[in-house]
N, C-alpha and C positions, 0 to 999 in steps of 0.2 A: 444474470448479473444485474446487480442495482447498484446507479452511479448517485453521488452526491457532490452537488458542488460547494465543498464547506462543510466544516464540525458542527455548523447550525444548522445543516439539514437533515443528519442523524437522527432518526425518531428515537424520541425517549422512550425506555424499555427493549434498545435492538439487540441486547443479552450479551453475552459474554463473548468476548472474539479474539483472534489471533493477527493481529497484523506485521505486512511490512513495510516497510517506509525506506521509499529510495525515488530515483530519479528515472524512471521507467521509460525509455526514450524509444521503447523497439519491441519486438516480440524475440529477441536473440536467444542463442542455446541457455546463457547463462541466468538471464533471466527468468527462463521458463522453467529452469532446473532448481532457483530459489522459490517459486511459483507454486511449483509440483511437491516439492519438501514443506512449505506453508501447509497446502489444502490437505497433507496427508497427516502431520501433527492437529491441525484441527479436527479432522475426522476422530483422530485417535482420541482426544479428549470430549469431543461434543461441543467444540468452537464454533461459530462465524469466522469463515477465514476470509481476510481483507485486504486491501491492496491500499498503501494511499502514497500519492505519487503528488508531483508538485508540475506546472504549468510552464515550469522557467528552470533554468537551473539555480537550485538552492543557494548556490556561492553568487550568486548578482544579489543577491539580499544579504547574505553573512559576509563575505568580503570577496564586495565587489572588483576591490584591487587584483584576486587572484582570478576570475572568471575572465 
């Protein structure tokens, strides 16, 4: 596993990938079931499968009124 903290620490050239983007808060069934479905459609095409999560929950920045 390789972490990055930030779209500016991505090396350029790190090739074509599959990502998913959510608020990763746990290692839960449901999570690990969107996880498992990820690395297996990358595999299937010859992706980088990726993970990219956020530090806070997303609605404190988009609206804060609802978090």
């Amino acid at each position: 596993m390789r972490v990055f903290e930030g779209l500016d620490a991505v090396p350029g050239g790190f090739g074509p990938s599959a990502l998913t983007i959510w608020k990763f808060d746990g290692a839960h069934p449901g999570h690990r079931a969107v996880i498992s479905e990820l690395r297996s459609v990358a595999s299937e095409r010859g992706l980088v499968a990726g993970v990219v999560t956020f530090d806070r929950n997303p609605l404190s920045l988009l609206a804060p009124e609802k978090c």
